[in-house]
Jmol script that loads the backbone (N, CA, C; Angstrom):
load data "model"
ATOM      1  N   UNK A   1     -43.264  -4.150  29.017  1.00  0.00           N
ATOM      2  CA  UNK A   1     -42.715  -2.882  28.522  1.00  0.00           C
ATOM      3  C   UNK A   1     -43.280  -2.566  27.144  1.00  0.00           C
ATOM      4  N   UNK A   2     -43.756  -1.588  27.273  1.00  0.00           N
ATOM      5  CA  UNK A   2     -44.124  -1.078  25.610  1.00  0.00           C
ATOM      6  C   UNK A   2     -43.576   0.131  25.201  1.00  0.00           C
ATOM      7  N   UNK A   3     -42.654   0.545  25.826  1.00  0.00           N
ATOM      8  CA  UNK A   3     -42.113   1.965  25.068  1.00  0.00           C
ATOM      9  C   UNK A   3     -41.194   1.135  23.836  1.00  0.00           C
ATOM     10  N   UNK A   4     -40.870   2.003  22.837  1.00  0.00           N
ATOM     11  CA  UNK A   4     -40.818   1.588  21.644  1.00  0.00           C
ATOM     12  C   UNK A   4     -39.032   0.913  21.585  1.00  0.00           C
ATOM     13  N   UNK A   5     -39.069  -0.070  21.074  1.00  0.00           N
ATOM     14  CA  UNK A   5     -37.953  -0.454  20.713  1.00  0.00           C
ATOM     15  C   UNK A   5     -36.562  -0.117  20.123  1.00  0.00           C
ATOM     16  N   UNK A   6     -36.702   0.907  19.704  1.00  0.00           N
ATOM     17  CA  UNK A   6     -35.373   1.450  18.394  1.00  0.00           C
ATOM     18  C   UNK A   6     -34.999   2.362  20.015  1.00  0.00           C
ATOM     19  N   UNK A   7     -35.808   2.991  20.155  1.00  0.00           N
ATOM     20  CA  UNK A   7     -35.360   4.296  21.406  1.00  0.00           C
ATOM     21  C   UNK A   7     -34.255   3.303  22.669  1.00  0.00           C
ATOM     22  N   UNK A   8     -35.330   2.198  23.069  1.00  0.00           N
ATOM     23  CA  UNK A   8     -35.125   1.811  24.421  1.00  0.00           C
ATOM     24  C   UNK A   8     -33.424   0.716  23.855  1.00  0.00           C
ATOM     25  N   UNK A   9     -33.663   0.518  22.812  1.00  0.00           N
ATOM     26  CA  UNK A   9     -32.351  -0.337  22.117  1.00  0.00           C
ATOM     27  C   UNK A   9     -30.854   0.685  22.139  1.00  0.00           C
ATOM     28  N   UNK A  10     -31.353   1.710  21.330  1.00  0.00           N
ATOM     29  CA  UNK A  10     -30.164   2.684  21.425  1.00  0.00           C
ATOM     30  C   UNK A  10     -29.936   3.011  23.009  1.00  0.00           C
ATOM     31  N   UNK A  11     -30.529   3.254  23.541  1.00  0.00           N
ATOM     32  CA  UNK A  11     -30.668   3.604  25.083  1.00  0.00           C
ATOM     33  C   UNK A  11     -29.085   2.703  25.343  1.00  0.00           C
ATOM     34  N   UNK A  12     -29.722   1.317  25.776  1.00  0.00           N
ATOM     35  CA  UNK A  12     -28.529   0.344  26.330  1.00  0.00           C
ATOM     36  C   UNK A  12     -27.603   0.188  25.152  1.00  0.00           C
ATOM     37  N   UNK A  13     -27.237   0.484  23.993  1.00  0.00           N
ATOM     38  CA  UNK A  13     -26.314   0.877  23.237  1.00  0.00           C
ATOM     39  C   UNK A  13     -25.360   1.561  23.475  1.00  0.00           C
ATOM     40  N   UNK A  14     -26.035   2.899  24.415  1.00  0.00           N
ATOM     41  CA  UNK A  14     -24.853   4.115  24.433  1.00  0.00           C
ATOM     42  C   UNK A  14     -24.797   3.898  25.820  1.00  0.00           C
ATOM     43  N   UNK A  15     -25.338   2.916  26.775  1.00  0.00           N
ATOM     44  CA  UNK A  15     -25.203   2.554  28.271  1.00  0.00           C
ATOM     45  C   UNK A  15     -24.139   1.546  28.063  1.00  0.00           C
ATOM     46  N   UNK A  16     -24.168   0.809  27.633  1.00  0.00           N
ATOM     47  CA  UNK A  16     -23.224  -0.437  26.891  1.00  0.00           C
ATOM     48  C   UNK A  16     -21.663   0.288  26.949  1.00  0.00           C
ATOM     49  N   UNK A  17     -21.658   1.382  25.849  1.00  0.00           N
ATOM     50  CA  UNK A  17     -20.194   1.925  25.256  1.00  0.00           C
ATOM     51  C   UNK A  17     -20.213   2.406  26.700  1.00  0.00           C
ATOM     52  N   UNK A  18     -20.593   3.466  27.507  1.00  0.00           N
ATOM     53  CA  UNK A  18     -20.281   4.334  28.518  1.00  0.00           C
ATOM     54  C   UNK A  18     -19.297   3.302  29.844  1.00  0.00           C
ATOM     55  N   UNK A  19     -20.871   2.871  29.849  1.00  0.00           N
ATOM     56  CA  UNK A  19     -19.480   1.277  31.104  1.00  0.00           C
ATOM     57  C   UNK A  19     -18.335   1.042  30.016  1.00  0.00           C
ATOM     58  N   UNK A  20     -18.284   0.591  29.250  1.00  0.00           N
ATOM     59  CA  UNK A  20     -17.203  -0.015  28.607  1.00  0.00           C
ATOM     60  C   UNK A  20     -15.806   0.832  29.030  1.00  0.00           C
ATOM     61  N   UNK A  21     -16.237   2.023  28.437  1.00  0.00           N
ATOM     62  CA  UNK A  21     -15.440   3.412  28.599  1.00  0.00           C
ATOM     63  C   UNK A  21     -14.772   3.489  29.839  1.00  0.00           C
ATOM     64  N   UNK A  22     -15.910   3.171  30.655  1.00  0.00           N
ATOM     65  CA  UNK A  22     -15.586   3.610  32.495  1.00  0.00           C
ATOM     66  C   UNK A  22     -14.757   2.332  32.786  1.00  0.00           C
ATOM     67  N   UNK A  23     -15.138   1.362  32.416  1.00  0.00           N
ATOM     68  CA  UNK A  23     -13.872   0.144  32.946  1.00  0.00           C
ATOM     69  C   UNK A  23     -12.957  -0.037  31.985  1.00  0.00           C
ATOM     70  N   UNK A  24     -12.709   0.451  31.341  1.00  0.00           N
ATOM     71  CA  UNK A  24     -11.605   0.929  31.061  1.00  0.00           C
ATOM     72  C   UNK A  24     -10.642   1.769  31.317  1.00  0.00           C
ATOM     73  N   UNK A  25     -11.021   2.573  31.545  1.00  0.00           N
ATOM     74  CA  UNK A  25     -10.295   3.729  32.288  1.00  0.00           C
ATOM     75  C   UNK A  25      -9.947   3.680  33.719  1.00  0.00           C
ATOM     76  N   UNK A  26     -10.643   3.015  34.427  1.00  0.00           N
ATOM     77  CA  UNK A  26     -10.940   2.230  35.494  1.00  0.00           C
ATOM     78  C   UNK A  26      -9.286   1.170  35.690  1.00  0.00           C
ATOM     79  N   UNK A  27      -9.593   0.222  34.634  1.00  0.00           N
ATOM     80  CA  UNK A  27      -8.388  -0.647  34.699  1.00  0.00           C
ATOM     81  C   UNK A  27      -6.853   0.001  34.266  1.00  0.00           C
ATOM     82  N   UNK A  28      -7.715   1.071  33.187  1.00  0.00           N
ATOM     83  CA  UNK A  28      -6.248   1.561  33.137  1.00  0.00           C
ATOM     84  C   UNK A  28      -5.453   1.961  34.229  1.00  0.00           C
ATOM     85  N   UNK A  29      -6.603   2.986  35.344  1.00  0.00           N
ATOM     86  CA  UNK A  29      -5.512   3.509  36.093  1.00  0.00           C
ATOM     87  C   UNK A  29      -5.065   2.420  37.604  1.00  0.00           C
ATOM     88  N   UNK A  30      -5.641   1.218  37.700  1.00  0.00           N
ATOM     89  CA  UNK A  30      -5.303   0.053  38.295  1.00  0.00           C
ATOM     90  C   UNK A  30      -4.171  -0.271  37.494  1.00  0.00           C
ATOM     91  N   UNK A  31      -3.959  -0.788  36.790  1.00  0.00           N
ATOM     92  CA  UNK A  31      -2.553  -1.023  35.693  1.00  0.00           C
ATOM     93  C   UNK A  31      -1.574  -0.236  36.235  1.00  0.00           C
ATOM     94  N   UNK A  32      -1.984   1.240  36.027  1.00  0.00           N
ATOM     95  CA  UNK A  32      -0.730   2.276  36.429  1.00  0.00           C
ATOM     96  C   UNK A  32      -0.321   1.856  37.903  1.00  0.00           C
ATOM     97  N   UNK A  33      -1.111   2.189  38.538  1.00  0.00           N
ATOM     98  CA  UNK A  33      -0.991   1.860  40.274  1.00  0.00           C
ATOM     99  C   UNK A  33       0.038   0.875  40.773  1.00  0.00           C
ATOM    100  N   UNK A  34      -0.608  -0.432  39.796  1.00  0.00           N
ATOM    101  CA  UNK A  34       0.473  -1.866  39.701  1.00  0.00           C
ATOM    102  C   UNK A  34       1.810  -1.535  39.498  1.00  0.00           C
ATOM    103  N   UNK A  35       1.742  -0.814  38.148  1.00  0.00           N
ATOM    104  CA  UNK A  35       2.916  -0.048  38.003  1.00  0.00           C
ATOM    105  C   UNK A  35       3.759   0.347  38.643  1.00  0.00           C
ATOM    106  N   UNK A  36       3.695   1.493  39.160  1.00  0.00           N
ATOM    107  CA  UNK A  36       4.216   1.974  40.220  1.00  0.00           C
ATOM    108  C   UNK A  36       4.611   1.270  41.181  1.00  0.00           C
ATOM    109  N   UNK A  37       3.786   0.169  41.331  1.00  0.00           N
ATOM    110  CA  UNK A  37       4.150  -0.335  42.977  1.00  0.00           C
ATOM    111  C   UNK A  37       5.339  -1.815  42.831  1.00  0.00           C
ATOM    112  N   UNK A  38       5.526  -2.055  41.588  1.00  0.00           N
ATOM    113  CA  UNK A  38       6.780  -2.826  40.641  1.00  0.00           C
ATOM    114  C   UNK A  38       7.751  -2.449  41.064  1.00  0.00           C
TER     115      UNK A  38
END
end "model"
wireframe off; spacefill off
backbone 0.3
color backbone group
């Protein structure tokens, strides 16, 4: 790979936070579900 480093770094930076985001939100609404079914 030779495309430049700072670019391809931030890249999986803001790929990184986005999943993070999504399984989170993800578990949150598994949590709720659980919830409910208590």
């Amino acid at each position: 790979m030779t495309c430049s480093a700072d670019s391809s770094s931030r890249f999986s930076l803001g790929h990184e936070l986005i999943a993070k985001l999504v399984a989170i939100k993800v578990w949150n609404l598994d949590l709720a579900r659980l919830m409910r079914q208590l």
